[in-house]
N, C-alpha and C positions, 0 to 999 in steps of 0.2 A: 443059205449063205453061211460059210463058218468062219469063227471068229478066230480061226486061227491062222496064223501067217505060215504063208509057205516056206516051204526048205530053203529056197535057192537064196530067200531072202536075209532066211537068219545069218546063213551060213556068210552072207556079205558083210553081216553087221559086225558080226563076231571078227572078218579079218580088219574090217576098218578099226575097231577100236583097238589103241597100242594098249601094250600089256606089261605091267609093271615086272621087271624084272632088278630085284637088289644088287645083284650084282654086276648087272653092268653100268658103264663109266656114266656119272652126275654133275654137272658143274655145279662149282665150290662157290659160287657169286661172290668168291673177295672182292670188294673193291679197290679198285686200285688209281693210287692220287697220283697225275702226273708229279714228276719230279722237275720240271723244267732242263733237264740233262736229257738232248735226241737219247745220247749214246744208250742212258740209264733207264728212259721211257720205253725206247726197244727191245732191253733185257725183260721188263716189268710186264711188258706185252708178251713177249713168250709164253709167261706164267700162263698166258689164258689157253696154251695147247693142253695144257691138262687135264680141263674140263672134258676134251674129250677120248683119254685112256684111260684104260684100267689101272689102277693103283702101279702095278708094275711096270708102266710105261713110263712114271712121273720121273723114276730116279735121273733118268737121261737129263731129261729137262733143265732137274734143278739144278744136274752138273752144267749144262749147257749154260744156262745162266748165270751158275753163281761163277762160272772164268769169263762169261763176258763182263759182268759187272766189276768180277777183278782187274781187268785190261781196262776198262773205263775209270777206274779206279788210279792205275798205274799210269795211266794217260793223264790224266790230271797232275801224275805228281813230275811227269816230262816237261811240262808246261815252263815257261821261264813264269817266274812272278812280276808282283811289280820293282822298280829297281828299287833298292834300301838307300833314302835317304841319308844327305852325308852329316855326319857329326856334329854337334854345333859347337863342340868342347875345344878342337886345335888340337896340336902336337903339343902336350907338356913335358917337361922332360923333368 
């Protein structure tokens, strides 16, 4: 009997085990606090497409999010407020 393991086995073992490669795409685990804003939680959610390209995929992204977050931004400021209390002072003249 020998104690050594056959070819066909190694050769299995070697493809199962993944192989660290540096340069390909890592996730970044930021965490991320919801914002209680759908609009600003969806932008914030994007961010998590990064984790799966290479560095030069990212730039897209953060433009993509940082004019969504701008439109959620500018949307907010579309908003009527609430109505401005009237005076309590009168007409002096």
């Amino acid at each position: 009997m020998s104690d050594s393991v056959p070819e066909a086995e190694t050769e299995a073992v070697l493809e199962a085990e993944p192989t660290y490669d540096p340069a390909a795409p890592a996730p970044l685990n930021v965490d991320r606090t919801p914002s209680g804003n759908p609009d600003v939680d969806a932008q914030l959610g994007r961010l998590a497409d990064t984790d799966h390209l290479a560095t030069d995929g990212h730039v897209e992204v953060y433009e993509d999010v940082h004019r969504g977050l701008r439109d959620a931004l500018t949307a907010l400021d579309a908003r009527p407020g609430p109505p401005v209390p009237p005076s309590t002072y009168g007409n002096r003249s």
